[in-house]
Chimera marker file (.cmm) of the C-alpha trace (Angstrom):
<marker_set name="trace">
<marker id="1" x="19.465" y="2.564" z="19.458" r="1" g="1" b="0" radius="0.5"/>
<marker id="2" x="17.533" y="0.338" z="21.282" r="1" g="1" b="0" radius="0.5"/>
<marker id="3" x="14.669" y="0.142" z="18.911" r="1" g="1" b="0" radius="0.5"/>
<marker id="4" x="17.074" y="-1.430" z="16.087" r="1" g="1" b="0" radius="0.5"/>
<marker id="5" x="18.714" y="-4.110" z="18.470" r="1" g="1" b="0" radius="0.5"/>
<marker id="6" x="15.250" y="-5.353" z="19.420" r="1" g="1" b="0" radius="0.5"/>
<marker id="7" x="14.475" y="-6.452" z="15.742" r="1" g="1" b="0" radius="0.5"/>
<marker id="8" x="16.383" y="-9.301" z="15.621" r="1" g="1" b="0" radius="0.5"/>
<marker id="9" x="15.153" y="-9.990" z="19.013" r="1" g="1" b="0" radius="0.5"/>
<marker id="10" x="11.451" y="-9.945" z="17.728" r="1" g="1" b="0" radius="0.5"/>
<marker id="11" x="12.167" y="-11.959" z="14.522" r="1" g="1" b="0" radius="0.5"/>
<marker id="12" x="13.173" y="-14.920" z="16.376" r="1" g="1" b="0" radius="0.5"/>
<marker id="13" x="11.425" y="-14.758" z="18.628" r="1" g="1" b="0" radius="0.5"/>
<marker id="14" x="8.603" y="-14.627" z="15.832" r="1" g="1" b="0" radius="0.5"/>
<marker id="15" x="10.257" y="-17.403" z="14.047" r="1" g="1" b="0" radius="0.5"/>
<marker id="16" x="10.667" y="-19.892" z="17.001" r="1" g="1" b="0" radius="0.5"/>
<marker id="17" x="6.926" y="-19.244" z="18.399" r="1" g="1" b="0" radius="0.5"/>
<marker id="18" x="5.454" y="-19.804" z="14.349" r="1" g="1" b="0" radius="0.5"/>
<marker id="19" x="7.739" y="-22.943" z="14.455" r="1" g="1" b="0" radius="0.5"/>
<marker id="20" x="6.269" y="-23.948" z="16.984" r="1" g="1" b="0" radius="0.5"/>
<marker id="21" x="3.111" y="-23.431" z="16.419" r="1" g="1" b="0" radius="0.5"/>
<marker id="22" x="3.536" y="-25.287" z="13.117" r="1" g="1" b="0" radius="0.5"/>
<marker id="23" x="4.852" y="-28.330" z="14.929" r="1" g="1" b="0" radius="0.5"/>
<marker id="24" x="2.084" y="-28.980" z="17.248" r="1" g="1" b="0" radius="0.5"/>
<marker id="25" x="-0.312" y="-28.086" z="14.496" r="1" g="1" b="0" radius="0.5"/>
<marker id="26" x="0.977" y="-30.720" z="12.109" r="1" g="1" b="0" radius="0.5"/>
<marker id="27" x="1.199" y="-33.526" z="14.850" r="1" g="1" b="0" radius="0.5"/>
<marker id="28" x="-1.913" y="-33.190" z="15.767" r="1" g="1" b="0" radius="0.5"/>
<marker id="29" x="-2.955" y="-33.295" z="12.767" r="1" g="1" b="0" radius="0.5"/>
<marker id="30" x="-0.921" y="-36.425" z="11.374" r="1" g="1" b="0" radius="0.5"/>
<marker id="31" x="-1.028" y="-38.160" z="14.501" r="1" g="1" b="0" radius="0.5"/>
<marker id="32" x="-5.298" y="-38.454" z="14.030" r="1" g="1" b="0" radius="0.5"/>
<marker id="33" x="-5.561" y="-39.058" z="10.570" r="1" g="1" b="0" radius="0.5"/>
<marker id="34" x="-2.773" y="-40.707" z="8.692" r="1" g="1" b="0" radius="0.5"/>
<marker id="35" x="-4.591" y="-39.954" z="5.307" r="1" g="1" b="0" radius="0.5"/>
<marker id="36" x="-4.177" y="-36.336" z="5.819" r="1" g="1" b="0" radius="0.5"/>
<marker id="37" x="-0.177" y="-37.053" z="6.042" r="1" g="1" b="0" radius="0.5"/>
<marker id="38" x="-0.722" y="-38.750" z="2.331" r="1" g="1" b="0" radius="0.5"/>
<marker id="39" x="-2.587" y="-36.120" z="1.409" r="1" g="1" b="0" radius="0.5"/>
<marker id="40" x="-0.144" y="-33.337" z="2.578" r="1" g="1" b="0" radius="0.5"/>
<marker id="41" x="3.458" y="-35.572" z="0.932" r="1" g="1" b="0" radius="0.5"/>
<marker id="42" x="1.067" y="-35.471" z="-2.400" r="1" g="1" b="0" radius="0.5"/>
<marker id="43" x="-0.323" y="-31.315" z="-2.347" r="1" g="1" b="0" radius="0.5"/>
<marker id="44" x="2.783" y="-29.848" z="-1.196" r="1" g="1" b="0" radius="0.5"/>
<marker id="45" x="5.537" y="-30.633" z="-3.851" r="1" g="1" b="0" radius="0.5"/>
<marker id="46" x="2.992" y="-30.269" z="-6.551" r="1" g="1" b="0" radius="0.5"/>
<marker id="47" x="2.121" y="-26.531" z="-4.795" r="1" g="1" b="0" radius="0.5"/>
<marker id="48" x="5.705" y="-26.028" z="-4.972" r="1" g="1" b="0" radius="0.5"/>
<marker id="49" x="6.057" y="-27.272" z="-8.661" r="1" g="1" b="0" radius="0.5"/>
<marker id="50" x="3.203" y="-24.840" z="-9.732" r="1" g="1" b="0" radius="0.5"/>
<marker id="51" x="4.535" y="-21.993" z="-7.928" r="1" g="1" b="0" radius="0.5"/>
<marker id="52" x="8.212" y="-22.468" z="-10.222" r="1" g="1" b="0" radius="0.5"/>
<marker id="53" x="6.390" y="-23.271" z="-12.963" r="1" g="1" b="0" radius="0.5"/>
<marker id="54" x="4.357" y="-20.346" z="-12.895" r="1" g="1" b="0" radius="0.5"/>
<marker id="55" x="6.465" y="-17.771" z="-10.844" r="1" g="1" b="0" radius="0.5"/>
<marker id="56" x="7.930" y="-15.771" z="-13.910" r="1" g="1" b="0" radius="0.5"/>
<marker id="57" x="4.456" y="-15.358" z="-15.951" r="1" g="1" b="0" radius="0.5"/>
<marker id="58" x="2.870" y="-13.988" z="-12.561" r="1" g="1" b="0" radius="0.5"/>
<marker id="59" x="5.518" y="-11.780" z="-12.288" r="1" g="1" b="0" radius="0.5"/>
<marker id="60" x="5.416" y="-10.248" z="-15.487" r="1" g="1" b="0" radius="0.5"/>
<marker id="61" x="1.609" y="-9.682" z="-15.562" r="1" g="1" b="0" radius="0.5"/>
<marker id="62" x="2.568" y="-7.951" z="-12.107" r="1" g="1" b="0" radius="0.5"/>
<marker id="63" x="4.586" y="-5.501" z="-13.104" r="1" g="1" b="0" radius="0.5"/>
<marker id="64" x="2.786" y="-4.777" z="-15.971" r="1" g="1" b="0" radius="0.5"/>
<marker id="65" x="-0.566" y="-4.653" z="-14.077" r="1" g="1" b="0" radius="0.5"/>
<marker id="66" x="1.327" y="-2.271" z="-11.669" r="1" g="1" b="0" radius="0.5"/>
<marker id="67" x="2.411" y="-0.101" z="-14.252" r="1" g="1" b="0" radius="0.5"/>
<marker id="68" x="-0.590" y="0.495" z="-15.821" r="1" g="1" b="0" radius="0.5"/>
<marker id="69" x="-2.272" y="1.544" z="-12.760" r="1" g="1" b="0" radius="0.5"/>
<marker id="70" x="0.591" y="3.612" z="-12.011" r="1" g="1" b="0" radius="0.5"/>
<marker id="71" x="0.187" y="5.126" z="-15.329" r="1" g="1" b="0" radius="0.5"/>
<marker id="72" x="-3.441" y="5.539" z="-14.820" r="1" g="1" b="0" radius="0.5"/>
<marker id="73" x="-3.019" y="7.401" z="-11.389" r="1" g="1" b="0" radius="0.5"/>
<marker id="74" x="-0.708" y="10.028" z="-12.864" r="1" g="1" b="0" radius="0.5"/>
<marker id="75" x="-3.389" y="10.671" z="-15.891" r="1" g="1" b="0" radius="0.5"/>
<marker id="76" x="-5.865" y="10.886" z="-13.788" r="1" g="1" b="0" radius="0.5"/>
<marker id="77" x="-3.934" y="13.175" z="-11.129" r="1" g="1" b="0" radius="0.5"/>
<marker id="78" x="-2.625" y="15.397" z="-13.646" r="1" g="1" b="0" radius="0.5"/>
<marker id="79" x="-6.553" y="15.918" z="-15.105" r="1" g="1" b="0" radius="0.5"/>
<marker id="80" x="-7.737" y="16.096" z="-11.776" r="1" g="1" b="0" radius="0.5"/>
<marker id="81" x="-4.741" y="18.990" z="-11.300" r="1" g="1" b="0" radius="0.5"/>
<marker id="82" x="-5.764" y="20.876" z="-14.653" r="1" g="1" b="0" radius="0.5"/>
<marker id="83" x="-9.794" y="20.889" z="-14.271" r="1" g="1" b="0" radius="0.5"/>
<marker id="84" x="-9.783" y="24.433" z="-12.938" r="1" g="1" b="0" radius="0.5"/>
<marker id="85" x="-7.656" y="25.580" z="-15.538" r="1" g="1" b="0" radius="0.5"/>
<marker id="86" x="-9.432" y="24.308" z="-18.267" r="1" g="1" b="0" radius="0.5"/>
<marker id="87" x="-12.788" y="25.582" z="-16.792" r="1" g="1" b="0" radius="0.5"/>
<marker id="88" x="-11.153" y="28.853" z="-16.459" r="1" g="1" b="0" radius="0.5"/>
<marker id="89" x="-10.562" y="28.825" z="-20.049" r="1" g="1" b="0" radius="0.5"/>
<marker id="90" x="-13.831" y="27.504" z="-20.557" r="1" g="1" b="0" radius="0.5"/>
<marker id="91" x="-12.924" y="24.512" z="-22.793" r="1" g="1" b="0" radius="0.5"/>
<marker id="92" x="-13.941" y="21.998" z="-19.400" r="1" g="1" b="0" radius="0.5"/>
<marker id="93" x="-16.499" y="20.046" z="-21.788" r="1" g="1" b="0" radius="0.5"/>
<marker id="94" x="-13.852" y="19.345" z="-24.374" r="1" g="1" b="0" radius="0.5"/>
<marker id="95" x="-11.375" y="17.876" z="-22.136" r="1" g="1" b="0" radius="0.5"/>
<marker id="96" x="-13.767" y="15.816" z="-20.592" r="1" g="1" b="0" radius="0.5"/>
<marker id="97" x="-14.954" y="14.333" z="-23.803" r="1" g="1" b="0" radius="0.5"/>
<marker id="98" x="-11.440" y="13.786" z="-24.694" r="1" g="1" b="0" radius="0.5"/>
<marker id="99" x="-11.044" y="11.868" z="-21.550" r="1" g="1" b="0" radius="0.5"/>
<marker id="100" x="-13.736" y="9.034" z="-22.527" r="1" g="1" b="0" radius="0.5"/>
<marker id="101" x="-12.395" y="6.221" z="-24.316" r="1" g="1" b="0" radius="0.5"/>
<marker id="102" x="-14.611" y="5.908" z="-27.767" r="1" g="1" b="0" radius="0.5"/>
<marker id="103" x="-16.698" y="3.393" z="-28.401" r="1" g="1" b="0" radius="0.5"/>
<link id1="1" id2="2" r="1" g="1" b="0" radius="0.2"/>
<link id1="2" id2="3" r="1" g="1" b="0" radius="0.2"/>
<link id1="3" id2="4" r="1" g="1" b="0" radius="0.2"/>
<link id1="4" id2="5" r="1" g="1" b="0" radius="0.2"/>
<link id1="5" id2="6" r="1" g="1" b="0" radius="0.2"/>
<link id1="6" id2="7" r="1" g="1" b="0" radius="0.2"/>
<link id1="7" id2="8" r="1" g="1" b="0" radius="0.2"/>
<link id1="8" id2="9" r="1" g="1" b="0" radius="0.2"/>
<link id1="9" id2="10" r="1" g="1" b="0" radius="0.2"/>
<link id1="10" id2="11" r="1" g="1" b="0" radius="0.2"/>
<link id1="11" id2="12" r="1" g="1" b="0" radius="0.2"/>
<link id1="12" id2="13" r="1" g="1" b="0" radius="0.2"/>
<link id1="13" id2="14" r="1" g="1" b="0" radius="0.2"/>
<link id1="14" id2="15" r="1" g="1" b="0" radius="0.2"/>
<link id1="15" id2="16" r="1" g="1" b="0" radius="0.2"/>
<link id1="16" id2="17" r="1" g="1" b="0" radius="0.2"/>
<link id1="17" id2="18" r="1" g="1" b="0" radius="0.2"/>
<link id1="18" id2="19" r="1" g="1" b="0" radius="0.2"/>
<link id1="19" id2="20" r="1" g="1" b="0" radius="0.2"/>
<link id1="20" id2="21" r="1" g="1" b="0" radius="0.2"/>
<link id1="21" id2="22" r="1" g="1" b="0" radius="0.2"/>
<link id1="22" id2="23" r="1" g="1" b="0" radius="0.2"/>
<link id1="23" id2="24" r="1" g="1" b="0" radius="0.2"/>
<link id1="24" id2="25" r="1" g="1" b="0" radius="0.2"/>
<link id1="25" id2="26" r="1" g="1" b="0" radius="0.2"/>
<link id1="26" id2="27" r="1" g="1" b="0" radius="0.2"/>
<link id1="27" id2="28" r="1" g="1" b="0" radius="0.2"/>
<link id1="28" id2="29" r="1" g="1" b="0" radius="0.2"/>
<link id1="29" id2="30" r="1" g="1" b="0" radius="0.2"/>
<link id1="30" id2="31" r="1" g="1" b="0" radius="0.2"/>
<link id1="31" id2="32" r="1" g="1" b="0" radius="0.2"/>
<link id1="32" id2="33" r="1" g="1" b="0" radius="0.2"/>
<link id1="33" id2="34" r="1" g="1" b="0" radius="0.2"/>
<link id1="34" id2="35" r="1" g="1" b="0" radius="0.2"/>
<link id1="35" id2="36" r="1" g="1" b="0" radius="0.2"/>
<link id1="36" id2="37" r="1" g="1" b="0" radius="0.2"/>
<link id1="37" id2="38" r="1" g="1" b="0" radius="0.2"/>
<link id1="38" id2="39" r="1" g="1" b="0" radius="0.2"/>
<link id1="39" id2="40" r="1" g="1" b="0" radius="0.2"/>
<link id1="40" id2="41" r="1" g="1" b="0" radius="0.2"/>
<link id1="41" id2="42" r="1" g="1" b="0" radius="0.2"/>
<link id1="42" id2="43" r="1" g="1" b="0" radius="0.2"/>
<link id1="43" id2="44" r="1" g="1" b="0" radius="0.2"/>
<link id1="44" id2="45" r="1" g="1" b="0" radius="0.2"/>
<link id1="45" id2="46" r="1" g="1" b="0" radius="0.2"/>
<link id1="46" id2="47" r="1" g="1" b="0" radius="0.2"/>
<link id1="47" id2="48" r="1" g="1" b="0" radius="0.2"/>
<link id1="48" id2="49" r="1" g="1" b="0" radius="0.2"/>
<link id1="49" id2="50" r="1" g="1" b="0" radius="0.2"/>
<link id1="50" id2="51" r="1" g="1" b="0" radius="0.2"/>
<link id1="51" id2="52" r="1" g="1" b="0" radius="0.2"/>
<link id1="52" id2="53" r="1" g="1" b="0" radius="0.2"/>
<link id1="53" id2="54" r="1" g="1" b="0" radius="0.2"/>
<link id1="54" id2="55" r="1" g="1" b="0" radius="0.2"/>
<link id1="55" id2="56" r="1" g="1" b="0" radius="0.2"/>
<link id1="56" id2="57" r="1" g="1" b="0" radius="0.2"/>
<link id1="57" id2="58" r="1" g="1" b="0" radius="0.2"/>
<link id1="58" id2="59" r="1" g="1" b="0" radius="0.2"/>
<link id1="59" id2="60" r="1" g="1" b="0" radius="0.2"/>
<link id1="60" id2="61" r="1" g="1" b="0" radius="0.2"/>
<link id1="61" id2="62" r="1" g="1" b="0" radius="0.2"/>
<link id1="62" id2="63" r="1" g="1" b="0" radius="0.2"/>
<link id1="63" id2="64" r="1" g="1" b="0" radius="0.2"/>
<link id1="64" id2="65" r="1" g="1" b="0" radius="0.2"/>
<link id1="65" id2="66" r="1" g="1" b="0" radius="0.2"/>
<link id1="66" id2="67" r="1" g="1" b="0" radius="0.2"/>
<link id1="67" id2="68" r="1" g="1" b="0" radius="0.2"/>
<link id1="68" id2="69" r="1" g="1" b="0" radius="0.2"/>
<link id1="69" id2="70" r="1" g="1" b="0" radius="0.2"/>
<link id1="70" id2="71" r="1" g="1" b="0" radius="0.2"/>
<link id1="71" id2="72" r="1" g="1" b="0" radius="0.2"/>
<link id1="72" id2="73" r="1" g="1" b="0" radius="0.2"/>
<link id1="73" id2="74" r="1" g="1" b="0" radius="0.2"/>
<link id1="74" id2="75" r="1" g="1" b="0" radius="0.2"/>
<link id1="75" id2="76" r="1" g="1" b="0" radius="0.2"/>
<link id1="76" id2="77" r="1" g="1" b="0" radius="0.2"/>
<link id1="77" id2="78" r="1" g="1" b="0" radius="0.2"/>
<link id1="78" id2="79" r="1" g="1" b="0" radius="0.2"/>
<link id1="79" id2="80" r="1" g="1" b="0" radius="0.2"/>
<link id1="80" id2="81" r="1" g="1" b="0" radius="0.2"/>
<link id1="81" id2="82" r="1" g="1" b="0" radius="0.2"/>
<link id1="82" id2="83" r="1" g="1" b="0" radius="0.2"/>
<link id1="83" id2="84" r="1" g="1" b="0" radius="0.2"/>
<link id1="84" id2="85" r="1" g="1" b="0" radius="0.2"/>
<link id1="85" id2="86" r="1" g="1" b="0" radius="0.2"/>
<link id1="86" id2="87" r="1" g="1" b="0" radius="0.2"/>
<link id1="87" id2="88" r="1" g="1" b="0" radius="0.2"/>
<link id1="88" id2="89" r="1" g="1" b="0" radius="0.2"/>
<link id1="89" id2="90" r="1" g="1" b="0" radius="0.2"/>
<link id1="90" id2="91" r="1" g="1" b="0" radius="0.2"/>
<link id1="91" id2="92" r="1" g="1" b="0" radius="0.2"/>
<link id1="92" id2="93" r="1" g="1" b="0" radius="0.2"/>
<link id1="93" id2="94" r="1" g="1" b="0" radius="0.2"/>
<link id1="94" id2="95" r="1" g="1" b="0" radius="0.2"/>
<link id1="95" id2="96" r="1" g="1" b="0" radius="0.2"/>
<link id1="96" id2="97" r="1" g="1" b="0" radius="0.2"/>
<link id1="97" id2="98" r="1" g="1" b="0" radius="0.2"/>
<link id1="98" id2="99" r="1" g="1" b="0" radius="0.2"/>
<link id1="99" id2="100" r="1" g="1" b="0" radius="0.2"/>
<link id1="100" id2="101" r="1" g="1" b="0" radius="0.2"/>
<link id1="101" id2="102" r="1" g="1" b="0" radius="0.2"/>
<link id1="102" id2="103" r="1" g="1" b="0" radius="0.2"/>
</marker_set>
């Protein structure tokens, strides 16, 4: 019990010190250099913009990408799972040419 009333605990705790952190970084930062304050209002809603603007397309590719390599792992489990049955009825060779893609 004590375990799952600590998480909240740690996440703010988390939070407050990254806050922090963040704070001190970007005065320090701003207060020596007022360019890189210019530089920072300019980058960071165009970062933003990109990331909606491209946020569904990445996603998609995503999922398909993980997929496909899900896909791929269970073909290549399941072959992995048959190779001594197909060497114990001796048609090993075949199977493995079958694997290859052609060319």
């Amino acid at each position: 019990m004590k375990c799952s009333s600590s998480l909240p605990n740690q996440f703010i705790y988390l939070l407050i010190n990254t806050s922090v952190n963040l704070i001190v970084a970007l005065t320090a930062n701003f207060a020596g250099n007022t360019k890189s304050l210019l530089f920072f209002a300019i980058l960071v809603p165009m970062a933003v913009f990109l990331r909606k603007f491209f946020h569904k397309k990445m996603e998609l590719k995503a999922k398909y990408y993980r997929s496909s390599f899900e896909d791929m792992s269970a073909g290549l489990s399941d072959m992995l799972t048959m190779i001594p049955v197909t060497r114990a009825h001796g048609v090993g060779e075949y199977e493995l040419f079958a694997a290859l893609p052609e060319k």
